[in-house]
C-alpha positions as CSV (number, residue, x, y, z in Angstrom):
1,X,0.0,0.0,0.0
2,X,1.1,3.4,-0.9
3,X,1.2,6.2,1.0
4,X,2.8,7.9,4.2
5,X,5.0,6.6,6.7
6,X,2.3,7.6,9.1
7,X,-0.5,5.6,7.4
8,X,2.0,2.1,6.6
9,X,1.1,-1.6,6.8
10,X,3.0,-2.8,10.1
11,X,3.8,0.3,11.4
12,X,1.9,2.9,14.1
13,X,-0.5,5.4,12.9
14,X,0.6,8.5,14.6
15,X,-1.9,10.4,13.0
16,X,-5.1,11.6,15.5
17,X,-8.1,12.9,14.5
18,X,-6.2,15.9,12.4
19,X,-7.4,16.0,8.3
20,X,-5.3,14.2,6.6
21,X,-3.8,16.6,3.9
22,X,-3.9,16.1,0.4
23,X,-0.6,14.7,-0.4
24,X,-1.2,11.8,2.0
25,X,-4.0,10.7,0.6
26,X,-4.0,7.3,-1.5
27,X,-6.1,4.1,-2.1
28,X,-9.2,3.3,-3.8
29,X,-12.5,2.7,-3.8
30,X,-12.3,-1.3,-2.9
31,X,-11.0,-0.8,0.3
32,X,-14.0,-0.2,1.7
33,X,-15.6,-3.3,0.1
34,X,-13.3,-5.4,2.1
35,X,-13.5,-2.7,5.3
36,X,-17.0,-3.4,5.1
37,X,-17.4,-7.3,4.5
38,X,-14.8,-8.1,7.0
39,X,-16.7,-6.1,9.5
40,X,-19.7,-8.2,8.9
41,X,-18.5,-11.8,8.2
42,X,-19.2,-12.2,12.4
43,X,-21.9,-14.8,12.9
44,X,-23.9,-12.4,14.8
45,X,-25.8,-12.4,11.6
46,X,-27.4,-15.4,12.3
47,X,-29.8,-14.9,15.2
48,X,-30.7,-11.6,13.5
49,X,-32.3,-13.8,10.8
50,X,-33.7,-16.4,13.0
51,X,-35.8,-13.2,14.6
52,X,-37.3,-12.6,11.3
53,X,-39.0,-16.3,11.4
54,X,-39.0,-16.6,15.3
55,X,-40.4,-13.2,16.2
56,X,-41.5,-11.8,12.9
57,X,-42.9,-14.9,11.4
58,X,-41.3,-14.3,8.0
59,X,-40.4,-17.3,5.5
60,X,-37.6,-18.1,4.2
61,X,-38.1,-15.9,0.9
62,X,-39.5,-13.2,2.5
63,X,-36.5,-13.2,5.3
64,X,-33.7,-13.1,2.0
65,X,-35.8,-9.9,0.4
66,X,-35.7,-8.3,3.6
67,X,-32.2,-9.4,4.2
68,X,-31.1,-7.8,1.1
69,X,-33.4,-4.8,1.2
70,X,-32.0,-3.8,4.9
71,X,-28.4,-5.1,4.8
72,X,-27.7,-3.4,0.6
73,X,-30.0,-0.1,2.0
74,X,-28.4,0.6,5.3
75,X,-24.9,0.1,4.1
76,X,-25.6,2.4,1.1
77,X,-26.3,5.1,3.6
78,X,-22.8,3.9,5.2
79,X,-21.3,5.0,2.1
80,X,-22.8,7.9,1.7
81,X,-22.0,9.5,4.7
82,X,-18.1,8.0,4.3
83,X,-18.1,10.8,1.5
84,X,-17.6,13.5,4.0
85,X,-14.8,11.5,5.0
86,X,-13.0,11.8,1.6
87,X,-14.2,15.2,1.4
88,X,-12.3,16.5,4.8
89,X,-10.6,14.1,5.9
90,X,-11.4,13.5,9.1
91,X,-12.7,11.2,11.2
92,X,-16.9,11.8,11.3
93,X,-17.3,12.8,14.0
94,X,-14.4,15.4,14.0
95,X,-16.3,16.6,11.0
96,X,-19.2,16.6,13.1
97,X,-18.0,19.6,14.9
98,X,-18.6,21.6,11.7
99,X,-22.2,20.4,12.1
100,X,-23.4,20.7,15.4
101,X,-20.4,23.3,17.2
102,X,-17.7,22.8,19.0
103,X,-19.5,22.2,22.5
104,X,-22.9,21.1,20.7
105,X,-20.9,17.8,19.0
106,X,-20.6,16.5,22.6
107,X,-23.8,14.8,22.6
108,X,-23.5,13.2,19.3
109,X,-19.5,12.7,20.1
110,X,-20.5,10.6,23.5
111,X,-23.4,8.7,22.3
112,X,-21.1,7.5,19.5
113,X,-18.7,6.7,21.7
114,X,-20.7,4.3,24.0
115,X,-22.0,2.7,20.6
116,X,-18.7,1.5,19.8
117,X,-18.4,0.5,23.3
118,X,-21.1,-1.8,23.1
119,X,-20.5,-3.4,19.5
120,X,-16.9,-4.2,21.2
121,X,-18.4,-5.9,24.2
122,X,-20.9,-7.9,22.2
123,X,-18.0,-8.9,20.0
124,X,-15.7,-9.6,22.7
125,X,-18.4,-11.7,24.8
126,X,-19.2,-13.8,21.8
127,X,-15.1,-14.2,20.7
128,X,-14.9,-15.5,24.1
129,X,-18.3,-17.8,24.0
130,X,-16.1,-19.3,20.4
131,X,-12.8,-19.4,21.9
132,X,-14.4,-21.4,24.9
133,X,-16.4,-24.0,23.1
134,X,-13.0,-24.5,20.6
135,X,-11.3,-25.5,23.9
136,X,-14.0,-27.7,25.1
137,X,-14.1,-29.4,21.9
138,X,-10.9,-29.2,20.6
139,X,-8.8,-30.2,23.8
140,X,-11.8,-31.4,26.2
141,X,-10.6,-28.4,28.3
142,X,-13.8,-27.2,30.3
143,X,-15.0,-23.1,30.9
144,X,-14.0,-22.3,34.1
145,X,-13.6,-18.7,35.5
146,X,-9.7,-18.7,35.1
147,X,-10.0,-19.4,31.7
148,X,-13.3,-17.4,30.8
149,X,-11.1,-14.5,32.0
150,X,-7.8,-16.1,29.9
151,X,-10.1,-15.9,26.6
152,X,-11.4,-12.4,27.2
153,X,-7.7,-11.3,27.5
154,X,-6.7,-13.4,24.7
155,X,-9.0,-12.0,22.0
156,X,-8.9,-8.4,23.5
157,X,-5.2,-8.7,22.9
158,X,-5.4,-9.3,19.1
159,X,-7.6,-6.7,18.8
160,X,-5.7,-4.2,20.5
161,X,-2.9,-5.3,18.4
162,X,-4.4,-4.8,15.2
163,X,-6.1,-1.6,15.8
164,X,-3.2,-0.4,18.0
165,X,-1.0,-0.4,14.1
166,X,-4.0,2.1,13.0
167,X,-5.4,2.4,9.4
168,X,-3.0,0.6,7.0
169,X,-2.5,-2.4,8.7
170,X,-6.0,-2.4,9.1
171,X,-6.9,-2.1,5.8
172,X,-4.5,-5.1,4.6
173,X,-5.8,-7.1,7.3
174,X,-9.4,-7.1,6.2
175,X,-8.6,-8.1,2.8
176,X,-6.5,-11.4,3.4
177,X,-8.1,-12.6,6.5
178,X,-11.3,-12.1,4.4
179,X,-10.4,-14.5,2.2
180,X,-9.5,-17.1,5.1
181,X,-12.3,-16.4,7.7
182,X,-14.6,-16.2,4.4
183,X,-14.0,-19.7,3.2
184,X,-14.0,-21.2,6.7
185,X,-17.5,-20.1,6.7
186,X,-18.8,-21.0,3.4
187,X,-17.5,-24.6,4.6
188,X,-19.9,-24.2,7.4
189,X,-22.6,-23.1,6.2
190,X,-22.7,-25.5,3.4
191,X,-22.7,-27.9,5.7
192,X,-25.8,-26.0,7.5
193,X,-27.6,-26.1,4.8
194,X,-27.6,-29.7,4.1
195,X,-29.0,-30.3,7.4
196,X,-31.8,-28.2,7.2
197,X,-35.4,-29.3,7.5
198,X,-36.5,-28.3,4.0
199,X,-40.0,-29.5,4.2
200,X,-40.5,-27.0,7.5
201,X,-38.9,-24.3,5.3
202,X,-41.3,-24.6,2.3
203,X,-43.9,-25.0,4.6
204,X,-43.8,-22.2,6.1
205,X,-46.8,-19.7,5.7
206,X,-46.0,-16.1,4.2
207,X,-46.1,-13.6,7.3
208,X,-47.9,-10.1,6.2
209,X,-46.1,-7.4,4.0
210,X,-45.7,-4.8,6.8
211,X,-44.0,-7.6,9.1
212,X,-41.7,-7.4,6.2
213,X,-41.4,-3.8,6.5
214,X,-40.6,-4.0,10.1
215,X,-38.4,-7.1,9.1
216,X,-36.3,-4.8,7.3
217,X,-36.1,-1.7,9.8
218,X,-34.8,-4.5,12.4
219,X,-32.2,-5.7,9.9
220,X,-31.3,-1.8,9.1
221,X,-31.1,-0.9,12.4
222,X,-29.0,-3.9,13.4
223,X,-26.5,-3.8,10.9
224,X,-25.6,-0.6,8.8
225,X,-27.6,2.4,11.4
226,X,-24.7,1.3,14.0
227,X,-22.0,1.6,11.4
228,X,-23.4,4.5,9.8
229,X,-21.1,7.0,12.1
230,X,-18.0,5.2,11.3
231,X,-18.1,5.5,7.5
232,X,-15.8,8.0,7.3
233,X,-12.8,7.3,9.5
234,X,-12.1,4.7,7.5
235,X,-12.2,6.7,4.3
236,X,-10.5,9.8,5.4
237,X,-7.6,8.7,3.8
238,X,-8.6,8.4,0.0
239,X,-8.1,10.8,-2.7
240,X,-10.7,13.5,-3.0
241,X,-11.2,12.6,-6.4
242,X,-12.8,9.6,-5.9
243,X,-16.4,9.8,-7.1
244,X,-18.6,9.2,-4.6
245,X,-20.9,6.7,-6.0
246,X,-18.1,4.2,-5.9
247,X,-17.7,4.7,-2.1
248,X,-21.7,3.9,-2.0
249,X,-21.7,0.8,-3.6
250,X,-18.3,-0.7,-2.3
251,X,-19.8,-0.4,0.9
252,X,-23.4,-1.7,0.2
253,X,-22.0,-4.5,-2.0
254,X,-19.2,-5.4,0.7
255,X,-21.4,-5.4,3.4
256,X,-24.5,-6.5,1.9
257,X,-23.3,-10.2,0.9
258,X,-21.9,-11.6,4.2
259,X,-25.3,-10.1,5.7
260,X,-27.5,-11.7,3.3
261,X,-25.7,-14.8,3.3
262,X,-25.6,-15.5,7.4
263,X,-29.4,-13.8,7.9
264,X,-30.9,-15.6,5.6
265,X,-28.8,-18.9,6.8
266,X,-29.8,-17.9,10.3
267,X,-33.4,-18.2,8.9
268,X,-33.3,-21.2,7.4
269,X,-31.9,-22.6,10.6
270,X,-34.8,-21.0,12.4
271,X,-37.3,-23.3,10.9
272,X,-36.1,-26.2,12.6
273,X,-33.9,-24.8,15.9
274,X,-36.6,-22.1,16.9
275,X,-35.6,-21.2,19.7
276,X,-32.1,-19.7,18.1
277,X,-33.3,-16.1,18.5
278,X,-33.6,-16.3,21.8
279,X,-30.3,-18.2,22.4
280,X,-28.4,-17.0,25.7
281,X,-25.4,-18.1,23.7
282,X,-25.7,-18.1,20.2
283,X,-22.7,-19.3,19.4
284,X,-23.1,-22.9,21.8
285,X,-26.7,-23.0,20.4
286,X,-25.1,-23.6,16.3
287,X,-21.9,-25.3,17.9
288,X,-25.2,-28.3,19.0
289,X,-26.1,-28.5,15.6
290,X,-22.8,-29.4,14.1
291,X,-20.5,-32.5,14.8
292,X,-17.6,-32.7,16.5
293,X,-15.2,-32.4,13.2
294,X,-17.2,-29.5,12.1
295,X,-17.4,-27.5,15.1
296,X,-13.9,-26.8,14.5
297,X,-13.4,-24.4,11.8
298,X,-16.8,-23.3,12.6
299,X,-15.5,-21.9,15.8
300,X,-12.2,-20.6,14.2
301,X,-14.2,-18.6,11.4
302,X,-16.6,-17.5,14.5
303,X,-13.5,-16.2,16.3
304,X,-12.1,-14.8,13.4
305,X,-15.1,-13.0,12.0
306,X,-15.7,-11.1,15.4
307,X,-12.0,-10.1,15.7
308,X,-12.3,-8.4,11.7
309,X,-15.8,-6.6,12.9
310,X,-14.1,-6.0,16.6
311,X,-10.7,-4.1,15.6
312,X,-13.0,-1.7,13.2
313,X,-15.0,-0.7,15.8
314,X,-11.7,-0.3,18.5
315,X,-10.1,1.9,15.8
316,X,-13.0,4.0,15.3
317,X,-13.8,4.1,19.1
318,X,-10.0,5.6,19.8
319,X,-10.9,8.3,17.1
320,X,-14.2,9.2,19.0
321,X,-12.4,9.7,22.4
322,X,-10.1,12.1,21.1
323,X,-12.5,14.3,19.6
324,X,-14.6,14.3,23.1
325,X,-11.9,16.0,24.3
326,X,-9.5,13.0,26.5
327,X,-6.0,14.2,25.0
328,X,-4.1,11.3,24.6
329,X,-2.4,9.9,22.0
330,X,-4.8,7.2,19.3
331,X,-2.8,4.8,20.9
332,X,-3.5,5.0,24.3
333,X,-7.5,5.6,23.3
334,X,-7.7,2.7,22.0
335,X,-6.2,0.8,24.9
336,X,-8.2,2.6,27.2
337,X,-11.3,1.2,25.4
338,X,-9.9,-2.0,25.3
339,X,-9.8,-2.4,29.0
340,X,-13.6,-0.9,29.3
341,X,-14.9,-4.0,26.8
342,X,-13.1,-6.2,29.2
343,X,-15.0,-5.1,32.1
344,X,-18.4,-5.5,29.9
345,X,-17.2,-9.2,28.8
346,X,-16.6,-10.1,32.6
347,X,-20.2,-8.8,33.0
348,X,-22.6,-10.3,29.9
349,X,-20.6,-13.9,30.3
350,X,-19.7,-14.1,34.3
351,X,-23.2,-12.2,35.6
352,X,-25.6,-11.8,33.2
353,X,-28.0,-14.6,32.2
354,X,-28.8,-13.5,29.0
355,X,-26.7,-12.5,26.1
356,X,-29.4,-11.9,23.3
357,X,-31.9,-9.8,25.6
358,X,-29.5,-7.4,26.1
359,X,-28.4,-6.9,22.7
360,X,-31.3,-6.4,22.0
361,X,-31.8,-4.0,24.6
362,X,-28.7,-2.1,23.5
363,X,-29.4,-1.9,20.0
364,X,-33.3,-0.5,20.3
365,X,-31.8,2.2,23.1
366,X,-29.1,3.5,20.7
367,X,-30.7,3.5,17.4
368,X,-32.8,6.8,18.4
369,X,-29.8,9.1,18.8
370,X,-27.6,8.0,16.6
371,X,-30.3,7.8,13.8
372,X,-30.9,11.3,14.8
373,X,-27.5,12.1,14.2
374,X,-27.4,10.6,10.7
375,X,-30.4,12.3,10.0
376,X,-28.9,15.8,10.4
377,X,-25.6,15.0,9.5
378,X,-26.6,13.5,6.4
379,X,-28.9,16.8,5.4
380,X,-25.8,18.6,6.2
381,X,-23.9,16.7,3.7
382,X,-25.7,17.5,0.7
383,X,-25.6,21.0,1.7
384,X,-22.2,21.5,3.1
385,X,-19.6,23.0,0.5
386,X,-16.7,22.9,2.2
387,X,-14.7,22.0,6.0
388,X,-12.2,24.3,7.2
389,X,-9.3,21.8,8.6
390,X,-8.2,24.4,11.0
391,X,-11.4,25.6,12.3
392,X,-11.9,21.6,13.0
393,X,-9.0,21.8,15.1
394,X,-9.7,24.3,17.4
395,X,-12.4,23.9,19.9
396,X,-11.7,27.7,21.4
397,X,-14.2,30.6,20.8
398,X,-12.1,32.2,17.6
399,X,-13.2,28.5,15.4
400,X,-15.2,29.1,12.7
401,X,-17.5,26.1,14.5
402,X,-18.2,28.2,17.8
403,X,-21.5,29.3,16.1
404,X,-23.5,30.7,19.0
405,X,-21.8,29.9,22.6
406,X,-20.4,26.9,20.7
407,X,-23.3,25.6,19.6
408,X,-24.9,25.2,16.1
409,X,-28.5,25.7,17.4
410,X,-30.2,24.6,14.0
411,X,-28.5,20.9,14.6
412,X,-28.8,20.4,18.3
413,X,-32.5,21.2,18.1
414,X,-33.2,18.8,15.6
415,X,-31.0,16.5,17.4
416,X,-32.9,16.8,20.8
417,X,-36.2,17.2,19.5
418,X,-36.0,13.7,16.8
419,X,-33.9,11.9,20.3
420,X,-37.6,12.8,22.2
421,X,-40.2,11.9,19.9
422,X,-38.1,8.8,18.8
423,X,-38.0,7.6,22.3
424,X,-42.0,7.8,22.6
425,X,-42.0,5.1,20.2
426,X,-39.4,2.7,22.1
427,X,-40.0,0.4,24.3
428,X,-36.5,-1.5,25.4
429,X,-36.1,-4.7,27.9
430,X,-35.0,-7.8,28.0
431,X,-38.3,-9.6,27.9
432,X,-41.8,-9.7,29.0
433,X,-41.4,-8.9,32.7
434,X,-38.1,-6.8,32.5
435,X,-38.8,-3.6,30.5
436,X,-35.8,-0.8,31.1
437,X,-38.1,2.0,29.4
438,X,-40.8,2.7,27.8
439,X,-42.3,5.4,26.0
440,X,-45.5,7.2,26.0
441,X,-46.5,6.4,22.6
442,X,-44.4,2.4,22.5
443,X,-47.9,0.6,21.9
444,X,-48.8,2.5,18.8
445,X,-47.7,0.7,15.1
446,X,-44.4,2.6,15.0
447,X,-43.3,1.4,18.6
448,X,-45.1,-2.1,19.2
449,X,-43.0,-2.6,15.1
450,X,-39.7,-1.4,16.7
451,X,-39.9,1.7,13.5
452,X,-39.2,4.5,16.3
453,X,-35.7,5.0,14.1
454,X,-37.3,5.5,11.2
455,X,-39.5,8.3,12.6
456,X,-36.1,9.7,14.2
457,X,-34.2,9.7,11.1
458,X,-37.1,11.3,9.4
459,X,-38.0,14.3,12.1
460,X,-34.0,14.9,12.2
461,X,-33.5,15.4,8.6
462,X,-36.4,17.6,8.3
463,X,-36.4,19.5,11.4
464,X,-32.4,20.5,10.6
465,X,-33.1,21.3,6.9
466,X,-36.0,23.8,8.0
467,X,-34.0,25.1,11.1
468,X,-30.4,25.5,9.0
469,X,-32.7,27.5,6.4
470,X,-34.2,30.0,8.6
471,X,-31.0,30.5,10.6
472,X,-28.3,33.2,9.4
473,X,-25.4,32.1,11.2
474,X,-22.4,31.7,9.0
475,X,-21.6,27.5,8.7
476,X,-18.4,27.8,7.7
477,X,-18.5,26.1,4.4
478,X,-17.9,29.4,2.3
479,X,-15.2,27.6,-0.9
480,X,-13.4,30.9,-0.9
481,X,-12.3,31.3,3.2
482,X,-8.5,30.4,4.1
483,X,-8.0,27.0,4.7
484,X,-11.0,25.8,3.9
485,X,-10.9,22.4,1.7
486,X,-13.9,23.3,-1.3
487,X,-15.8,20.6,-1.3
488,X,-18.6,21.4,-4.0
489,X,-19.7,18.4,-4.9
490,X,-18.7,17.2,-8.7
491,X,-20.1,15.3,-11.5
492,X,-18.3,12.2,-10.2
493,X,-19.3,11.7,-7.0
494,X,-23.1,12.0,-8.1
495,X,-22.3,9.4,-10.3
């Protein structure tokens, strides 16, 4: 790979969350295929599509349409919103500052932040689950706490490895272990598939077209919406002349086959393991289905899928505690986060009963702000010209992004006011009996079909668009200001 000693395969990425400048930039398009289908070639795609038959009642065609409709769709808007990353070349949510204001991209920044945090704990919890079943089987060496604790360690340390190199390494890493992760699991899952009870499958009854509809909000929501704020640290470092549209379909294309693969697979499953959705351990629940020979590179391309998805999310994470404000160096961010998913392993595999309740729980909670954020952010993009690198920079009063008191009211209002309607449409727990919130308006068709981020995305995007028009207040995205990178978009990028 080409480029700058600070951005080389093996070596550390000194770089922070500073623009990257012109004469640094380098790579193409196809780098965030593979960013995008290594981050998804986890099997955490599996119990998302035995929900669409378990708890949806979808069959096995309707699951794949839905499967293709939310995994292609929610990664496109992944790409979209990476092209701000190529544009200023910055992390997004550094570039968020030019959005919301220096003080108002706190919210956004934090909520991002404990996103990532929670991807990396569900990843790490399930590594470990993998890691500790390949032991059992592999050596007849049974979970204990020593060595729960031994496997946590053992897969936080590859991560913190890989993301600890930064960006180049990174990017080579998802390409190659692709390949070997990838074909570990096509192994698998053709295996799967000949054990599936076909007659179940075909016999399934159609479920109704808006339990599609919902089908494919839950798949969106649990796949490309938490992604969607990452797009564009990881393409902060191409050239700006690469169009656009590329960015969109590498990503929707890299993403969207892994997803529609494993969801629909986790679907066919469904028909005749049920109870899959609701697994407290999803991975020991398809461990029972294969035998003993099998289990073995299933496991290792379990592993090795949530270590690909794991060290994204680290890298991004790092990036995301710098801009809140915690000067340290990328390095020391990322161990820092490191050492918080540890904690959360200890806690969903040592205390908690169940694993899949509380992702659940997790996901439905955080889709309303950070849909609300895409929502502005991504209305902000088609009318932004331009990013001053310096005024990103500098969080004082003279930046160009202090707005009023540091705040870009059109953006935070949207922000707060899409974050409280969406939440009167959510309703989170971990089941029946244990319900952590729930809002005024949960039982209506939005909340009771878990569409409370679709109305957030919606209100967010319109509220900003009409608030940023009435407002006066310079945005700093005027092409002819010092230092400013111009940014208009061009004929490419709308190809």
């Amino acid at each position: 790979m080409a480029g700058s000693d600070n951005d080389r395969v093996g070596a550390v990425e000194t770089r922070g969350i500073e623009p990257v400048p012109d004469a640094e930039r380098h790579g193409h398009p196809g780098q965030m295929f593979w960013t995008w289908f290594a981050a998804n070639i986890s099997i955490l795609g599996l119990p998302l599509g035995a929900a669409l038959v378990s708890f949806r009642g979808l069959n096995i065609w309707q699951a794949a349409i839905v499967a293709v409709l939310g995994s292609f769709g929610s990664f496109a808007l992944v790409g979209a919103l990476s092209i701000a990353g190529k544009r200023g070349g910055a992390p997004a949510l550094t570039l968020s500052r030019a959005v919301f204001g220096v003080r108002g991209n706190a919210g956004p920044t934090l909520v991002t932040w404990l996103s990532r945090l929670g991807w990396e704990t569900i990843n790490t919890t399930t590594a470990a689950f993998a890691l500790l079943a390949l032991l059992d089987v592999a050596f007849g060496v049974r979970k204990n706490t020593v060595l729960t604790v031994v496997c946590l360690l053992v897969f936080i340390g590859c991560t913190l490895l890989i993301s600890g190199l930064g960006h180049a390494t990174i990017m080579w890493i998802n390409k190659w272990a692709t390949y070997a992760f990838g074909l570990l699991n096509l192994v698998v899952i053709a295996f799967l598939v000949v054990t599936v009870d076909w007659h179940k499958v075909f016999q399934a009854p159609a479920a109704p077209v808006g339990a599609m509809v919902v089908g494919t909000g839950m798949i969106a929501a649990g796949t490309g919406i938490g992604w969607a704020n990452a797009g564009a640290d990881y393409a902060r470092y191409l050239p700006r002349r690469i169009p656009g549209g590329k960015l969109v379909a590498a990503s929707a294309f890299g993403a969207g086959i892994p997803l529609v693969v494993l969801i629909s697979l986790g679907s066919l499953l469904a028909a005749g393991q049920p109870d899959l959705a609701s697994a407290a351990d999803p991975v020991s629940a398809i461990n029972a289905m294969l035998p003993r020979w099998m289990a073995i590179p299933y496991l290792v391309a379990a592993f090795g899928g949530l270590l690909l998805s794991n060290h994204l999310s680290v890298y991004s994470a790092g990036l995301t505690m710098i801009t809140l404000g915690i000067r340290v160096r990328r390095t020391l961010a990322v161990a820092l986060d490191v050492v918080v998913t540890f904690v959360g392993g200890i806690y969903f595999i040592l205390i908690a009963k169940d694993f899949y309740g509380p992702f659940i729980t997790f996901l439905t909670l955080l889709a309303v702000p950070i849909t609300a954020w895409v929502g502005v952010f991504a209305v902000d993009l088609l009318l932004r010209r331009s990013y001053d690198t310096d005024a990103l920079m500098n969080t004082g009063r003279t930046s160009r992004y202090w707005y009023r008191g540091g705040y870009s009211w059109p953006a935070t209002s949207a922000w707060a006011v899409a974050i409280v309607v969406g939440l009167c449409f959510t309703e989170a727990g971990t089941g029946a009996t244990d319900i952590w919130f729930s809002g005024p308006l949960s039982d209506s068709w939005i909340g009771v079909n878990g569409l409370g981020w679709v109305a957030t995305l919606t209100l967010a995007a319109a509220v900003y668009a009409l608030l940023r028009r009435l407002d006066g207040t310079d945005r700093g995205d005027d092409t002819s200001a010092q230092h400013t990178t111009p940014l208009a978009p061009t004929a490419q990028e709308h190809a």
